[in-house]
C-alpha positions as a Markdown table, in Angstrom:
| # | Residue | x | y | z |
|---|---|---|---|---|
| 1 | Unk | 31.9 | -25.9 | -47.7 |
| 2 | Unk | 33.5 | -27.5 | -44.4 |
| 3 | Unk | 34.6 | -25.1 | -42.1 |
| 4 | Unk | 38.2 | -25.9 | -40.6 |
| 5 | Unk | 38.0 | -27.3 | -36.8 |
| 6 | Unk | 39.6 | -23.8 | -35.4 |
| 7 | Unk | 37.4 | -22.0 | -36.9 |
| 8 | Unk | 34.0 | -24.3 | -35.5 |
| 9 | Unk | 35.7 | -23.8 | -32.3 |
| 10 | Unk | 35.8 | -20.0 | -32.3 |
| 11 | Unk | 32.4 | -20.6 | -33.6 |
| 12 | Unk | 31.2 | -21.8 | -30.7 |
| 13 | Unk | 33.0 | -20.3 | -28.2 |
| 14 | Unk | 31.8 | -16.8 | -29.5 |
| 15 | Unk | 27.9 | -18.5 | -28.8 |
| 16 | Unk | 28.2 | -19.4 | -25.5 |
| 17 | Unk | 30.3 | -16.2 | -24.5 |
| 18 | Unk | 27.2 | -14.1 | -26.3 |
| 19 | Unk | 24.5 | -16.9 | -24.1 |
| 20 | Unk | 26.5 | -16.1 | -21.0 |
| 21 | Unk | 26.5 | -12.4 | -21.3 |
| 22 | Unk | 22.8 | -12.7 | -21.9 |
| 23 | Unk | 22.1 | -14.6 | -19.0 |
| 24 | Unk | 24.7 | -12.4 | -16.8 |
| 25 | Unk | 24.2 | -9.1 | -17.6 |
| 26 | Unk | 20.4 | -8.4 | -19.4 |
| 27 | Unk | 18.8 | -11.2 | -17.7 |
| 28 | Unk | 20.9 | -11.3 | -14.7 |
| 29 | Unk | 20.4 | -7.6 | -14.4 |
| 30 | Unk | 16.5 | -7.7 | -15.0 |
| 31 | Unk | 16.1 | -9.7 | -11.8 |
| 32 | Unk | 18.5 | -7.8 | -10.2 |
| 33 | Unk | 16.6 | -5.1 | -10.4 |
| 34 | Unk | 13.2 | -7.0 | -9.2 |
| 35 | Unk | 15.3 | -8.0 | -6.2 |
| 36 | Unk | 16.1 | -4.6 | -5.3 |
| 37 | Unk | 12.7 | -3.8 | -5.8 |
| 38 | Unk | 11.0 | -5.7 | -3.8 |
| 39 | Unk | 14.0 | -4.7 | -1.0 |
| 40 | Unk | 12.4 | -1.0 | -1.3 |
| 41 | Unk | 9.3 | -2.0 | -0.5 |
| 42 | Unk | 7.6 | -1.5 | 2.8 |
| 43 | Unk | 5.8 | -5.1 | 2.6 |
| 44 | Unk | 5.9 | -8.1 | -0.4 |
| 45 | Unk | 2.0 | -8.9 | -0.2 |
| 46 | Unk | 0.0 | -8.3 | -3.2 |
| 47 | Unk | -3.6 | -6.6 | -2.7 |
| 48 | Unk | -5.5 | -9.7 | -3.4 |
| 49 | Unk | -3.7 | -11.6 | -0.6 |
| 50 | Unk | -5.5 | -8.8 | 2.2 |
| 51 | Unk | -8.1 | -10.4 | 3.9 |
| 52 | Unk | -8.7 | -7.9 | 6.6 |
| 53 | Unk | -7.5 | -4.5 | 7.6 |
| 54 | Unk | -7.6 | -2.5 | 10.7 |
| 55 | Unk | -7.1 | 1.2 | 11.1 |
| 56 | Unk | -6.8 | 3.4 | 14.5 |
| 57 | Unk | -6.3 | 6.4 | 14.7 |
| 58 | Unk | -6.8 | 9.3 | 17.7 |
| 59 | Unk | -10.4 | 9.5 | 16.7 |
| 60 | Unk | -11.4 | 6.2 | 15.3 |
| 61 | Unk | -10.9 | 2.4 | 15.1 |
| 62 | Unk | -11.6 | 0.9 | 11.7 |
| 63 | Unk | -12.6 | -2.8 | 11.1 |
| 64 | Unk | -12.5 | -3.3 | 7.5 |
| 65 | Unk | -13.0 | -6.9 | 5.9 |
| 66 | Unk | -12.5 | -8.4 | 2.4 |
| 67 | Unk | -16.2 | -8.9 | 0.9 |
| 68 | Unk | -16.1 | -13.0 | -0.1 |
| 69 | Unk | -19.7 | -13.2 | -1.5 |
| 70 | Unk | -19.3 | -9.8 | -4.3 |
| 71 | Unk | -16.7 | -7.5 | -5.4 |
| 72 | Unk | -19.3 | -4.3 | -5.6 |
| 73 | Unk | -18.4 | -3.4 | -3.1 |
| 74 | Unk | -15.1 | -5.2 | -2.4 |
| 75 | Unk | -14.8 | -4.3 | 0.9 |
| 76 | Unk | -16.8 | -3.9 | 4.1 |
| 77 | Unk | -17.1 | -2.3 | 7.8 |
| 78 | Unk | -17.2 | -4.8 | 10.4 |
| 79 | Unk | -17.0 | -1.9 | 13.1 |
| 80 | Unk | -17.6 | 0.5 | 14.2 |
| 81 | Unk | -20.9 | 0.1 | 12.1 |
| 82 | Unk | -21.4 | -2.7 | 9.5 |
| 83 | Unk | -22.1 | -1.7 | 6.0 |
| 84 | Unk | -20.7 | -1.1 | 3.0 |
| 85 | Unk | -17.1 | 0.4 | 2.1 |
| 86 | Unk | -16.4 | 3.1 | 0.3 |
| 87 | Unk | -13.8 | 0.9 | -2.3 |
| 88 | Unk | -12.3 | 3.6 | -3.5 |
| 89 | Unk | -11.0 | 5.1 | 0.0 |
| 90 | Unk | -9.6 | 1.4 | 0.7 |
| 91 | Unk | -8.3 | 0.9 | -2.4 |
| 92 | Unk | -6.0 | 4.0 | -2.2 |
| 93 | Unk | -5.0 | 2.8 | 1.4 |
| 94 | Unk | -4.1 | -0.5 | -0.1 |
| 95 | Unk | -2.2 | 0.9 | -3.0 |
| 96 | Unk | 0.3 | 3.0 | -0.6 |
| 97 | Unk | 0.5 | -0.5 | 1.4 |
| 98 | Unk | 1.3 | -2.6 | -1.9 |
| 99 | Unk | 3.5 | -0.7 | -3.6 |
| 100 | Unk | 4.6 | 2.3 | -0.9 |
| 101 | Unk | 7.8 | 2.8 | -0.2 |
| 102 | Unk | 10.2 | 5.6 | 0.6 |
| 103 | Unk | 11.2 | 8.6 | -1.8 |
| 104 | Unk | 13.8 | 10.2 | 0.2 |
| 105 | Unk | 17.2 | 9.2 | -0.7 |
| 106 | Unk | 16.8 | 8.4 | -4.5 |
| 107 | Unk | 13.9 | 6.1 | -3.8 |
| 108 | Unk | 15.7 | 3.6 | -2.1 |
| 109 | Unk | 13.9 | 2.6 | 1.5 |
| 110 | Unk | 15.9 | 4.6 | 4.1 |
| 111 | Unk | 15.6 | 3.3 | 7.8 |
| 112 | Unk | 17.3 | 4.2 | 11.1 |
| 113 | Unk | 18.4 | 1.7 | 13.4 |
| 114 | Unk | 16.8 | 3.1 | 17.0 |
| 115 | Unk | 16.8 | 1.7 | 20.1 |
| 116 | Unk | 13.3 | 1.2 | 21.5 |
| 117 | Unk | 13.4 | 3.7 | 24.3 |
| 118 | Unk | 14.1 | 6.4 | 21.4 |
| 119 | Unk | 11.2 | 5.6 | 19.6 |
| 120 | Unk | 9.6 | 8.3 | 21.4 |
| 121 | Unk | 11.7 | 11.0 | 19.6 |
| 122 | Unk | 9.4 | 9.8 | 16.7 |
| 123 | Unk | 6.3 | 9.8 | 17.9 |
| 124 | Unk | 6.2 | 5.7 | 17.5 |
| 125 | Unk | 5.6 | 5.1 | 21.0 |
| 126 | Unk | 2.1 | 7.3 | 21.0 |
| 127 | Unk | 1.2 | 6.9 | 16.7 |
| 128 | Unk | -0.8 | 9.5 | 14.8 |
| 129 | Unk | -2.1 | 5.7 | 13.1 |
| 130 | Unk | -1.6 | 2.1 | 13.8 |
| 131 | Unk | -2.1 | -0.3 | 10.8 |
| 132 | Unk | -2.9 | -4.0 | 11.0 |
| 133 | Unk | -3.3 | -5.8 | 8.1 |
| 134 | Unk | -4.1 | -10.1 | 7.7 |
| 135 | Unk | -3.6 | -12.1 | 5.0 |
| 136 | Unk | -5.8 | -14.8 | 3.2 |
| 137 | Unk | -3.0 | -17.2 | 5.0 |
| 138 | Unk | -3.5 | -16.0 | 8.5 |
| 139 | Unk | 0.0 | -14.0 | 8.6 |
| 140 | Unk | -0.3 | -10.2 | 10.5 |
| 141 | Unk | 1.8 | -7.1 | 9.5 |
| 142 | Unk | 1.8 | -3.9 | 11.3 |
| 143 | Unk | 2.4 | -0.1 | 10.4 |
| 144 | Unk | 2.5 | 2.0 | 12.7 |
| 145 | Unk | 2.9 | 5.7 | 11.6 |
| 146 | Unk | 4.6 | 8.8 | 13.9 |
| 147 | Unk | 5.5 | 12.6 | 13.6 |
| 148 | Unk | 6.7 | 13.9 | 10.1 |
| 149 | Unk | 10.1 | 14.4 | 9.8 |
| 150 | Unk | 12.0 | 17.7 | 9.6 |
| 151 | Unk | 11.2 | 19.2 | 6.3 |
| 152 | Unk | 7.5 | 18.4 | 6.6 |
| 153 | Unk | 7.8 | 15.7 | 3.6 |
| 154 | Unk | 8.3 | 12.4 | 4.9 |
| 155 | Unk | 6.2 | 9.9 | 8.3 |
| 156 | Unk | 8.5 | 8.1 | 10.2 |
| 157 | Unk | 6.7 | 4.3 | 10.5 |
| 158 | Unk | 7.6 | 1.0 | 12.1 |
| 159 | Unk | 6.9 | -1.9 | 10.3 |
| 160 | Unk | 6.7 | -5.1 | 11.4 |
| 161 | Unk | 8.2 | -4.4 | 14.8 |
| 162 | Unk | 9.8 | -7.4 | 15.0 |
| 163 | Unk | 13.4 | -6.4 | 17.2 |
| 164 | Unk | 16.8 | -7.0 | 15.6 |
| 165 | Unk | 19.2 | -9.0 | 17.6 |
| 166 | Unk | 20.9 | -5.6 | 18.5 |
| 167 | Unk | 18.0 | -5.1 | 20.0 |
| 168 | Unk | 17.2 | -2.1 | 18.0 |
| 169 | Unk | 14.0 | -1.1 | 15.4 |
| 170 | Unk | 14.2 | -0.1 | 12.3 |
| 171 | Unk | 12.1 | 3.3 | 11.8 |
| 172 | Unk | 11.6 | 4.2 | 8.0 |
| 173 | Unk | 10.6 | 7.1 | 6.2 |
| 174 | Unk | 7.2 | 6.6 | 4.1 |
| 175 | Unk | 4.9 | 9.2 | 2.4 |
| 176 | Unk | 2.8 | 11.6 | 4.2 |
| 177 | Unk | 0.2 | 10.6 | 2.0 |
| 178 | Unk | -0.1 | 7.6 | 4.5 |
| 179 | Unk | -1.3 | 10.4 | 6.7 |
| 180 | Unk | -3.9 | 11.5 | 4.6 |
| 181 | Unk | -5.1 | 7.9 | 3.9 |
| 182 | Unk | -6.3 | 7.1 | 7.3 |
| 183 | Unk | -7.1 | 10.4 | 8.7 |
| 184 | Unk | -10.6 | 10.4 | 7.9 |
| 185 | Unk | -14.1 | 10.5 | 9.2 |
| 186 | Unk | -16.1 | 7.5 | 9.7 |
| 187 | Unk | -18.5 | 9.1 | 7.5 |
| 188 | Unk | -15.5 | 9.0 | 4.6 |
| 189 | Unk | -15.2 | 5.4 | 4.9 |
| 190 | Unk | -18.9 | 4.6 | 3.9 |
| 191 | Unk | -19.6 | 3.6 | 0.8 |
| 192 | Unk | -21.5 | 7.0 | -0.6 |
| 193 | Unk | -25.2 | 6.8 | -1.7 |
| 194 | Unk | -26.3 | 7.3 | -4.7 |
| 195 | Unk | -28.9 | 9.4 | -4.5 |
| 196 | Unk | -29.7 | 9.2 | -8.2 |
| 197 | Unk | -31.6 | 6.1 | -7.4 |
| 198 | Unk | -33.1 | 6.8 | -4.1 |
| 199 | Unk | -34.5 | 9.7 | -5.3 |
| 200 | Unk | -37.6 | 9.9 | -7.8 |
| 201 | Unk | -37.1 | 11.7 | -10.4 |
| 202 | Unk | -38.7 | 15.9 | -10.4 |
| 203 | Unk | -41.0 | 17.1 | -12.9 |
| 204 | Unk | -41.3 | 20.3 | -13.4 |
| 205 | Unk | -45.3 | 21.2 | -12.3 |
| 206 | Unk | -47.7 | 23.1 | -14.8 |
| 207 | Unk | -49.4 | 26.0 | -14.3 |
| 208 | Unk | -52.6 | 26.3 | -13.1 |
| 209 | Unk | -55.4 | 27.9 | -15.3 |
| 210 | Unk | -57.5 | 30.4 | -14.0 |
| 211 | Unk | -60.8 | 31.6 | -15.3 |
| 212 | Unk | -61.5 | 35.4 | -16.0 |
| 213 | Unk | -63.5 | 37.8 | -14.3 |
């Protein structure tokens, strides 16, 4: 049965209007939402592309560096001591780094354009923590984190400090659980021993005999 030529037409026409609503609105829409994102985000680096991190806090700088030659453990302590990491430990640092970003305001990443002599007000200028971080490809990024904000809930942090032509910063709000990241002992950072394996195993002695009277 041939199909008269309006009718083809319409055929068509209906096809590449569906194809273009695809496109538009649920692919379109898919990368959108990537976009947006990755806008939310603190940084765009991926955990693998870490080469190096360094941590200092009041009590303690941390030189932490990717392990090239095993991945048990993954990371290492360059200094103060050199030894092993404690992967886990990093790993949650990292995870907060890759994928942290603000909560406050509907998840979207809020920040407040501040001059630089205001930066005090949030304890950037004197940081509870200072995070350097180096790629594989020998770029740098930098978070430093300050007080908590009024409620208790939220860090103001500085990332990449880079000035805006305003001349102003951008402070953010980020979890506190940054805070509890690298607030920790040097002791914490070590990779723990496993004493299991150090240790011989105990038997449990027998008694001793002892002839009668």
């Amino acid at each position: 049965m041939k199909l008269p030529r309006t009718t083809l037409i319409l055929i068509l026409l209906a096809l590449g209007l569906g194809g273009f609503v695809y496109l538009y609105e649920i692919r379109g829409a898919t990368v959108r939402e990537e976009i947006n994102e990755q806008k939310q985000q603190i940084f765009s680096f991926a955990e693998d592309d870490v080469q190096s991190l360094t941590v200092k806090t009041k009590k303690l700088t941390l030189n932490l560096e990717r392990n090239s030659e095993s991945s048990n453990p993954k990371w290492l302590i360059k200094s103060p001591i050199s030894g092993p990491a404690n992967d886990a430990i990093v790993s949650y640092l990292m995870d907060l780094l890759v994928k942290g970003k603000s909560d406050a305001y509907g998840g979207k990443l809020r920040t407040l354009s501040t001059p630089v002599k205001e930066l005090g007000e949030f304890a950037l200028d004197q940081p509870q923590a200072t995070i350097n971080i180096i790629l594989k490809n020998r770029q740098s990024h930098q978070l430093i984190l300050g007080k908590s904000n009024f409620n208790g809930r939220f860090l103001y942090a500085q990332a990449d400090s880079a000035a805006k032509p305003d001349g102003n910063i951008n402070v953010l709000l980020v979890s506190t659980d940054f805070a509890n990241a690298v607030n920790r002992e040097l002791s914490e950072w070590k990779q723990p021993v496993d004493n299991s394996q150090k240790l011989p195993g105990l038997s449990t002695p027998l008694p001793t005999s002892t002839n009668g009277k």
